[in-house]
C-alpha positions as CSV (number, residue, x, y, z in Angstrom):
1,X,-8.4,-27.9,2.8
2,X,-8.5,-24.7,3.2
3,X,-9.3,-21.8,0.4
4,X,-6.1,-20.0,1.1
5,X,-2.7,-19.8,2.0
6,X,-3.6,-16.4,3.7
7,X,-6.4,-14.4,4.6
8,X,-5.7,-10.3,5.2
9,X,-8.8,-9.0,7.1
10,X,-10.4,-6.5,8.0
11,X,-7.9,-3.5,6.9
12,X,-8.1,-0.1,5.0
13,X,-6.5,-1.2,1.8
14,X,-5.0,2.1,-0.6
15,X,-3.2,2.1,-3.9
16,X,-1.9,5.0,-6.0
17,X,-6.0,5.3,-7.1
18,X,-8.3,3.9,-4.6
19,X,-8.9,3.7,-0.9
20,X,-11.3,0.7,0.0
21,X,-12.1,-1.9,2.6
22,X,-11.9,-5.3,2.1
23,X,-10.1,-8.8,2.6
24,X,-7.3,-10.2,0.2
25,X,-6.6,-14.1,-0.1
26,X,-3.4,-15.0,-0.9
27,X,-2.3,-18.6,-2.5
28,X,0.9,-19.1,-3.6
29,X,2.6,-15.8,-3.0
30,X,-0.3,-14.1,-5.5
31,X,-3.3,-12.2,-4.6
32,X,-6.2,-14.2,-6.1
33,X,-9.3,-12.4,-4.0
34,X,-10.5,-9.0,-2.6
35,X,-13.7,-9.0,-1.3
36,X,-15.6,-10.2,2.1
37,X,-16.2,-13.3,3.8
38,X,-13.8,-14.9,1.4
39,X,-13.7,-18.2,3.6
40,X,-10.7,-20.3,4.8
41,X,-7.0,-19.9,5.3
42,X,-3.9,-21.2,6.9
43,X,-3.3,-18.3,8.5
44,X,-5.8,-15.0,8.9
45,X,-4.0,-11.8,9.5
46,X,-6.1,-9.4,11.8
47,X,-5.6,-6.1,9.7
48,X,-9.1,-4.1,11.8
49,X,-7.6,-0.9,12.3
50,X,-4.7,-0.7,10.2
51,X,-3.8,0.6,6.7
52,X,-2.5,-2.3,4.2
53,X,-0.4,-0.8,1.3
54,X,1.3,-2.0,-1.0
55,X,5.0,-3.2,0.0
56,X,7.2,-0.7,-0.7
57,X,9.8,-0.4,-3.6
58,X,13.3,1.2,-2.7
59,X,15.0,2.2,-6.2
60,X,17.7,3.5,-5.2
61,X,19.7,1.2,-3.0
62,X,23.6,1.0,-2.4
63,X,24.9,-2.3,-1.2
64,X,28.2,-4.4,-0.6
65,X,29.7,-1.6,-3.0
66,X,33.4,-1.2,-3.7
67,X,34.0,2.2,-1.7
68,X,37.7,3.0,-2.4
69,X,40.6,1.9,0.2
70,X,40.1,1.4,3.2
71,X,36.4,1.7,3.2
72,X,34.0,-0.9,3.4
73,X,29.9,-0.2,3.8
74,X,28.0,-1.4,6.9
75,X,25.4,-3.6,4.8
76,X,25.8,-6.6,3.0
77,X,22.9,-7.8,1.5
78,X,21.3,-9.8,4.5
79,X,21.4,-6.8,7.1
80,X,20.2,-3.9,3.9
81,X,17.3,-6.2,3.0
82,X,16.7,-7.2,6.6
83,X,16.0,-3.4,7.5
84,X,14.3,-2.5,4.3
85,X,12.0,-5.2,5.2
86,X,11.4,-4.5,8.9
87,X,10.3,-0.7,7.4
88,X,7.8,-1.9,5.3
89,X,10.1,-2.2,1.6
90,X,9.3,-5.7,-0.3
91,X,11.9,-4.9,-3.2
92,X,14.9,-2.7,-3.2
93,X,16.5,-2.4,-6.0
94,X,20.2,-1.9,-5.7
95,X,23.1,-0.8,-7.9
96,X,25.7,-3.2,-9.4
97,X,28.7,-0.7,-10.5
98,X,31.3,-1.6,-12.7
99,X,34.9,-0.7,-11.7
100,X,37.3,1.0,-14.2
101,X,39.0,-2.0,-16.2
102,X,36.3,-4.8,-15.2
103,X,34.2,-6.3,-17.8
104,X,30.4,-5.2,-17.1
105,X,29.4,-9.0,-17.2
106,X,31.6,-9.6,-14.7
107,X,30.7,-7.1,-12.6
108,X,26.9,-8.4,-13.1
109,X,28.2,-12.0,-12.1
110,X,29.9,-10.7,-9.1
111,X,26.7,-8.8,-7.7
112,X,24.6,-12.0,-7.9
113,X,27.8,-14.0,-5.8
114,X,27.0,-11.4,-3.1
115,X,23.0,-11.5,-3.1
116,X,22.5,-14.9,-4.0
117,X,20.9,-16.8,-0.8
118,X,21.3,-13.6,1.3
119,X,18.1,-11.5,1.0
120,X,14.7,-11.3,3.0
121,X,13.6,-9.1,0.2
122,X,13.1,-9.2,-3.5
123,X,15.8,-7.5,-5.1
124,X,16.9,-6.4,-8.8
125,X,20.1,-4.6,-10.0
126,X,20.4,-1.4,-12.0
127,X,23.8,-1.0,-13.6
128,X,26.5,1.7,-13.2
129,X,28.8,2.7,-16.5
130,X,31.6,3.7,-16.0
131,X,34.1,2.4,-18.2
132,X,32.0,2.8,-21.3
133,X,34.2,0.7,-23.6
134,X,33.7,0.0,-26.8
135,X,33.3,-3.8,-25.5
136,X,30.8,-2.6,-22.9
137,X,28.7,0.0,-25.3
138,X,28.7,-2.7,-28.6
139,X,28.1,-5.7,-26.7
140,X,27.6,-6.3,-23.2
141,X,25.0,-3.4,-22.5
142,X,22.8,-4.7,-25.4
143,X,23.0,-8.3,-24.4
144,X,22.4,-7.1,-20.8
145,X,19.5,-5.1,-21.6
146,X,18.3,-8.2,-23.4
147,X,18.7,-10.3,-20.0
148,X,16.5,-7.7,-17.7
149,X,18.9,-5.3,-17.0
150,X,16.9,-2.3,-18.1
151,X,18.0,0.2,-16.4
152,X,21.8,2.2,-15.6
153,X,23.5,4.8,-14.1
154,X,25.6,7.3,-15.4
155,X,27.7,10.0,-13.0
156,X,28.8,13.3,-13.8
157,X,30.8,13.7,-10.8
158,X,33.3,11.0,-8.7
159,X,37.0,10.1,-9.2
160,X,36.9,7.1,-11.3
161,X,32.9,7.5,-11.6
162,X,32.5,10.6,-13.9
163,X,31.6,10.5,-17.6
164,X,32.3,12.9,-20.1
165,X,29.3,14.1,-22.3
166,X,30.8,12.4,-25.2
167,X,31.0,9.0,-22.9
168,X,27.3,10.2,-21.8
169,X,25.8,9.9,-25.1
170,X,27.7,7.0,-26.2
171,X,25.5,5.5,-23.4
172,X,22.2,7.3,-24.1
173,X,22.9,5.8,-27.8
174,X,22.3,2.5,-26.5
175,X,19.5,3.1,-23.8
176,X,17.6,4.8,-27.3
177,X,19.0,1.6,-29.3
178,X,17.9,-1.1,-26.6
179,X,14.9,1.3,-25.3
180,X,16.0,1.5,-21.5
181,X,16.2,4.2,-19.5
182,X,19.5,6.2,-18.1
183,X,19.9,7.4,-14.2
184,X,21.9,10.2,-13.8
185,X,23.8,11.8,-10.7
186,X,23.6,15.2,-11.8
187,X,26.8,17.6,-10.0
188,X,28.9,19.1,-11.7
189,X,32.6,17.3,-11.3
190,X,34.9,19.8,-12.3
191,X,33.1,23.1,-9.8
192,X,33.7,20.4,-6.9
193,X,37.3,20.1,-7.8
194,X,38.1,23.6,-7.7
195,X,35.7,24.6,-4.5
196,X,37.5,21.8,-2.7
197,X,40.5,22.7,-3.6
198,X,40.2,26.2,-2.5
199,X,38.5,24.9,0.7
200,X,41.3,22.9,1.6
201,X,43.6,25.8,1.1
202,X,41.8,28.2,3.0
203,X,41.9,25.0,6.4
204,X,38.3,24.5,5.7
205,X,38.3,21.2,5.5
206,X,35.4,19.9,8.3
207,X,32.6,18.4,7.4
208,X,30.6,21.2,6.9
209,X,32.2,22.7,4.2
210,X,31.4,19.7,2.3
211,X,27.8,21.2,1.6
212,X,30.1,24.6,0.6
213,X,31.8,22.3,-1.9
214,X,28.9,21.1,-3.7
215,X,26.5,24.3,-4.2
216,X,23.1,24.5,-5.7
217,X,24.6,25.8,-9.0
218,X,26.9,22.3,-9.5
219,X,23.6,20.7,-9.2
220,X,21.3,22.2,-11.3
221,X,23.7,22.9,-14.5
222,X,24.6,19.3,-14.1
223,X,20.9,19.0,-14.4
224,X,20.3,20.7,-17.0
225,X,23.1,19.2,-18.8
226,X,22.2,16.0,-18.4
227,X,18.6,16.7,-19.6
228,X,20.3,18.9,-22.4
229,X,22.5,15.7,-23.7
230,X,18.9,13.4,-23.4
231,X,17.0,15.7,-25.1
232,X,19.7,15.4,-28.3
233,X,19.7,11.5,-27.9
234,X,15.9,11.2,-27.6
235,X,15.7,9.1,-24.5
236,X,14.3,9.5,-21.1
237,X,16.0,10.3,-18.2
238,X,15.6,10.1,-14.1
239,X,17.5,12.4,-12.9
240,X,17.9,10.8,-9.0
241,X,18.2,12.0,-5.6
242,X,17.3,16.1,-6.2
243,X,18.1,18.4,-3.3
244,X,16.3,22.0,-4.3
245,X,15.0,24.4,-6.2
246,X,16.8,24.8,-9.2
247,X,17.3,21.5,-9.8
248,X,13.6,20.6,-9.2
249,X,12.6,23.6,-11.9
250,X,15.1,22.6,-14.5
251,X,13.2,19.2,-14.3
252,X,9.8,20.7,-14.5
253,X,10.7,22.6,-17.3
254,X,11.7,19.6,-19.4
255,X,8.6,18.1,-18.5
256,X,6.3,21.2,-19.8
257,X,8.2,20.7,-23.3
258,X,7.1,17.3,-23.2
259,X,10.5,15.5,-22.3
260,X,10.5,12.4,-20.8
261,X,12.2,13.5,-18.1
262,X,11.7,12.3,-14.2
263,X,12.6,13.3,-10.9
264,X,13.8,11.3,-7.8
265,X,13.8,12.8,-4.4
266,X,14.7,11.2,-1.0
267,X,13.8,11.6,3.0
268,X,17.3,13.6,3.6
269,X,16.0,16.6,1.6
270,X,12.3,16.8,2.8
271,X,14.0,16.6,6.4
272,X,17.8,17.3,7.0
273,X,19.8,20.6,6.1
274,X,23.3,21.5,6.1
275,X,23.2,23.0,9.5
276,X,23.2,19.3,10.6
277,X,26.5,19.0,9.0
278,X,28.0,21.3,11.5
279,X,28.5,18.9,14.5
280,X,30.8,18.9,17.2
281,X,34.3,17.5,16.3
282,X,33.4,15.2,13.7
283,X,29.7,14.7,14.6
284,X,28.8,16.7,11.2
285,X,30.7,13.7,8.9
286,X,27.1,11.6,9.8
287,X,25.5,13.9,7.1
288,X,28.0,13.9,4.6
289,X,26.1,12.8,0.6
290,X,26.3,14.1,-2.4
291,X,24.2,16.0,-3.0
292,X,24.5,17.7,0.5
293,X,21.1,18.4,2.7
294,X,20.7,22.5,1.6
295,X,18.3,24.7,3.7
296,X,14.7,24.7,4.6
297,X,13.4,26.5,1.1
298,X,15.1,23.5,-0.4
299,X,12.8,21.5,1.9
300,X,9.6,23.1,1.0
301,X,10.6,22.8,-2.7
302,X,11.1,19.1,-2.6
303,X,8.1,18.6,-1.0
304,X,6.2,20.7,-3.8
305,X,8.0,18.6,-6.2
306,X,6.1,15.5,-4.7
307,X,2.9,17.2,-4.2
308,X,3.2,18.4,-7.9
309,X,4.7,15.0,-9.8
310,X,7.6,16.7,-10.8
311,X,9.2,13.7,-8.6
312,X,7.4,10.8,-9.2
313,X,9.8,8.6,-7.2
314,X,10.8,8.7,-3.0
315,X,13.9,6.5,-2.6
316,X,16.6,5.9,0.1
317,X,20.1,6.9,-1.8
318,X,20.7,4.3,1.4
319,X,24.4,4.4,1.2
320,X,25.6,3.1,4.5
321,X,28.5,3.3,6.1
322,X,29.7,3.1,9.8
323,X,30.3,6.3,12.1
324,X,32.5,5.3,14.4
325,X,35.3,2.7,12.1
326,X,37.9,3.6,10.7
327,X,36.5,2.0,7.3
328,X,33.6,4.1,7.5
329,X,33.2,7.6,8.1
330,X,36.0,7.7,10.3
331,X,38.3,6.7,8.1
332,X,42.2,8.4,9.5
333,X,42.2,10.3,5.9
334,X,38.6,11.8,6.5
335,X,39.6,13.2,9.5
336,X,42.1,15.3,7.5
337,X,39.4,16.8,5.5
338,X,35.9,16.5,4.4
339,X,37.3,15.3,0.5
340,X,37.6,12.3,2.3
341,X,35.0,11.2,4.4
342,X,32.8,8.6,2.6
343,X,29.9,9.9,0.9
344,X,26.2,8.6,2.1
345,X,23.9,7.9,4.7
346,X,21.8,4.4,5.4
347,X,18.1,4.9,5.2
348,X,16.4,2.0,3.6
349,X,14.4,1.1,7.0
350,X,13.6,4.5,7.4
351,X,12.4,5.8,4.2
352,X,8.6,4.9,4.5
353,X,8.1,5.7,8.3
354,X,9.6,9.4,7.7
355,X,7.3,10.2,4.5
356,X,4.1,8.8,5.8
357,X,4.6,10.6,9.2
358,X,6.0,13.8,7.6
359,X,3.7,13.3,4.6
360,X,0.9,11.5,5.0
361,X,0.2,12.4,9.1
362,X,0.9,15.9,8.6
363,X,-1.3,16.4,5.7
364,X,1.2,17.4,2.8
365,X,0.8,14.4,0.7
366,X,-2.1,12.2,0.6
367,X,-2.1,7.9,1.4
368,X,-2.7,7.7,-2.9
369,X,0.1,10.3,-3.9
370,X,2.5,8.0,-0.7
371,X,1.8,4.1,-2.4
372,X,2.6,5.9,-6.1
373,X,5.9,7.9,-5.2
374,X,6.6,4.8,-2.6
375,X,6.0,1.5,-4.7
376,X,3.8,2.2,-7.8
377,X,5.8,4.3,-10.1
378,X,8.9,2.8,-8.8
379,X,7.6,-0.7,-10.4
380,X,6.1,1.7,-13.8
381,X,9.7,3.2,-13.9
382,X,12.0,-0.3,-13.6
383,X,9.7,-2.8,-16.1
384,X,8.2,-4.7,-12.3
385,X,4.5,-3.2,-13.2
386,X,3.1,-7.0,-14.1
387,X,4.2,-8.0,-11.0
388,X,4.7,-5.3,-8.6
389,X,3.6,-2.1,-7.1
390,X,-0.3,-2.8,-6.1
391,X,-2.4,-4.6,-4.9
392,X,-4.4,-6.3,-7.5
393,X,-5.9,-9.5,-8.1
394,X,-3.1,-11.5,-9.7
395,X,-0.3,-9.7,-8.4
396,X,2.7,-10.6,-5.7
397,X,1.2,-10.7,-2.5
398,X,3.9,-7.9,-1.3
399,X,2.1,-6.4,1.5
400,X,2.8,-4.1,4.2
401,X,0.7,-3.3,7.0
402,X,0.3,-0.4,9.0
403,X,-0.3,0.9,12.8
404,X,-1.1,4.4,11.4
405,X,-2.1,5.8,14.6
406,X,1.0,4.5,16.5
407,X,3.3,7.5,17.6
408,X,7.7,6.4,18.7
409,X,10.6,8.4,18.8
410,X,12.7,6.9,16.1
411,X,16.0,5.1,17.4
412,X,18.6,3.5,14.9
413,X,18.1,-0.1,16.9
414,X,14.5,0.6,15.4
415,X,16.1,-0.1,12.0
416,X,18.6,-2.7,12.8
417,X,20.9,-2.5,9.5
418,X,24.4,-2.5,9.6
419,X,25.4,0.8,9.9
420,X,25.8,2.2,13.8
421,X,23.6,5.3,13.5
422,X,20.8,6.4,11.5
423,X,20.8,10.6,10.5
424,X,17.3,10.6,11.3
425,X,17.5,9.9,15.2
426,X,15.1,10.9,17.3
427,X,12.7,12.3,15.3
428,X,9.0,11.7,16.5
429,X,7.0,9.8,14.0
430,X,2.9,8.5,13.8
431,X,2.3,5.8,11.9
432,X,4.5,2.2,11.4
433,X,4.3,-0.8,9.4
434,X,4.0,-3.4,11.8
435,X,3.9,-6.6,9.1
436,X,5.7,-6.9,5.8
437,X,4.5,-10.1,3.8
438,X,7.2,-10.6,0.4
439,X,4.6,-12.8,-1.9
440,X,2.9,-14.0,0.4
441,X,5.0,-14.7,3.2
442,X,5.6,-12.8,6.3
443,X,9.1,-11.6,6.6
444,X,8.6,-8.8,9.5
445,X,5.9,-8.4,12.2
446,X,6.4,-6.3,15.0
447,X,10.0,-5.4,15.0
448,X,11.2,-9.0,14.3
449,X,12.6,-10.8,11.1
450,X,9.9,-14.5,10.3
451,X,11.3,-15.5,7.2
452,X,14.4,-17.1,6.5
453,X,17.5,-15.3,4.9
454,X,17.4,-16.4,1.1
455,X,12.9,-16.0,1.1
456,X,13.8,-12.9,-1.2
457,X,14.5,-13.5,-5.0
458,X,15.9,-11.9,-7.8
459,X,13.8,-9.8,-10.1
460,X,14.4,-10.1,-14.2
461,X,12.4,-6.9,-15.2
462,X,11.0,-5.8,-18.6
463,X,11.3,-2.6,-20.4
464,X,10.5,0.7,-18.2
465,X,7.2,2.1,-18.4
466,X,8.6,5.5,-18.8
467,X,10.0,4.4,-22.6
């Protein structure tokens, strides 16, 4: 009989503190062992040469989401988890949003229909308010929070989406009451309206003035708001997907007064800008999010704002839709004008590759700062810490291995999601993770799925580390 299920060997292991060598033995989707010569195993995986990290942790993941009419996004949850695990991700955590009118249980119940039986990785749902009924605030939030549900989104922006402040601290009331912790897409709602409205009536309606409708100031008063209204209610606050500057300061500020106050960034602002929204014809409607890719001080500023823990999370925002489909971003109404066009861009597979080349290989960010802003703060942030995030005697066995040395030319068949481009094409990247193991269990090696659909489970989480 042998000692264990699995035997890693051989391979550079780094967390968010440490960079060692050794071997871990896995039984029964745990780690149980680090050291050498630990014996026996089912299977030993050759790690000489490579990095072994912990698997990543995507926080902020859009899937199967109602889009408005007519739209439909490219992933379900088979093909979003399939490519988060192929790029090295061994939980995503995706958003279940409640529609105006629908009970938030419902909602809940619905999500799990859609994932149930369908993922390759580990997965857990963050909620999105925003009908914040007295129903929802007074008793299906609390009894939510009480099932695992610790975390929710709040929007100051969106059709349908967009809380006032009044609805905002209703909710922040709870999170304090309950002790979870609030999201926030931070743009201001009503400076969109009326710079798309002028747009529109000037004929500057193609996809680049979409960055033109969303400026740097609708960001970072939103921010500032936002932190303003959790300041009053005493709670903390991630203030997600941060594109710049001013943003990035107003965050930094909060966190010098001592605020509890966190910052998310993603790949699309370390490495896109708005220019890329100018494409031929409709080439630029690839780019289109909220908020848009700015310019290359932007860049640099996001990047300091990893370097410096102002952000202490790297996610996705993977929001996929289809280029060329009418239900995507193609849609016959988006072609009339940018208001239009669905907002997002897929990049769950592609999230770790393009930080640890533009990061890690190019010397801005260290492999430590990369595993924290990547997995271990993500699981500190959601309440997945006792489980998650590390690698750690008597943790999941959610490991993902590296080739850090190989150099490709990044391709969206790479990433095999279900979206029919990826925004980052054709960049040249070094390093890859060339095995993903989900406790225990391979799931990806070498560009192919192992593991059945339905290996990945759902995730009931505790109370965020950040409360």
């Amino acid at each position: 009989m042998s000692d264990f299920d699995t035997i890693i060997r051989g391979g550079r292991i780094s967390t968010a503190a440490d960079t060692f060598h050794c071997d871990i033995g896995i039984r029964d989707g745990r780690i149980v062992a680090l050291g050498e010569k630990l014996g026996s195993a089912d299977e030993v995986i050759d790690a000489e040469g490579h990095w072994v990290l912990p698997g990543g942790i995507d926080s902020h993941v859009h899937i199967s989401q109602p889009s408005g009419d007519g739209i439909v996004m490219a992933d379900d949850f088979e093909s979003a988890t399939r490519s988060a695990a192929l790029g090295g991700n061994t939980t995503v955590l995706p958003f279940c949003m409640q529609e105006k009118g629908v009970s938030l249980r419902e909602a809940v119940k619905a999500y799990h229909a859609k994932a149930d039986g369908e993922c390759y990785t580990d997965v857990s749902f963050h909620l999105i308010i925003s009908d914040p009924t007295e129903q929802v605030l007074g008793q299906e939030l609390p009894a939510l929070v009480d099932d695992g549900y610790t975390s929710f989104k709040v929007f100051m922006t969106y059709e349908g989406l967009a809380l006032s402040d009044l609805e905002m601290l209703k909710v922040m009331a709870v999170a304090r009451e309950k002790r979870a912790l609030v999201m926030v897409h931070a743009e201001n709602y009503d400076v969109i309206r009326f710079l798309t409205d002028q747009l529109e009536q000037a004929g500057k309606t193609a996809p680049r003035f979409h960055a033109t409708s969303r400026p740097v100031i609708a960001e970072r008063e939103a921010t500032y708001r936002a932190i303003s209204l959790a300041e009053l209610s005493d709670v903390p606050l991630v203030v997600v997907h941060v594109s710049n500057r001013e943003a990035m300061e107003e965050i930094r500020r909060a966190q010098q007064k001592g605020l509890k106050i966190f910052g998310e960034t993603c790949p699309q602002y370390l490495t896109l800008t708005e220019n890329d929204l100018d494409g031929l014809n409709m080439e630029g409607a690839k780019y289109v999010c909220s908020p848009p890719p700015r310019d290359t001080d932007s860049q640099e500023a996001c990047w300091q704002g990893l370097q410096q823990n102002v952000f202490s999370v790297f996610s996705s925002d993977h929001c996929p839709f289809r280029y060329d489909d009418p239900q995507g971003k193609l849609t016959p109404k988006g072609r009339t004008s940018f208001r239009w066009v669905p907002n997002g861009i897929p990049g769950v597979g592609a999230r770790l590759p393009v930080l640890f080349s533009e990061g890690v290989r190019k010397g801005r960010i260290d492999i430590n700062t990369f595993v924290a802003v990547t997995a271990t703060n993500h699981a500190r942030a959601y309440g997945l810490s006792a489980r998650k995030g590390t690698i750690a005697v008597g943790m999941d066995a959610d490991v993902a291995i590296w080739n850090p040395d190989i150099e490709q030319t990044l391709t969206h068949a790479m990433l095999n999601d279900g979206s029919d481009y990826t925004p980052y094409e054709g960049m040249k990247l070094t390093g890859w993770p060339v095995t993903t193991l989900v406790r225990g269990k391979v799931v990806a090696r070498n560009g192919r799925i192992e593991a059945p659909k339905g290996h990945g489970t759902y995730l009931k989480r505790d109370l965020s580390g950040y409360v």
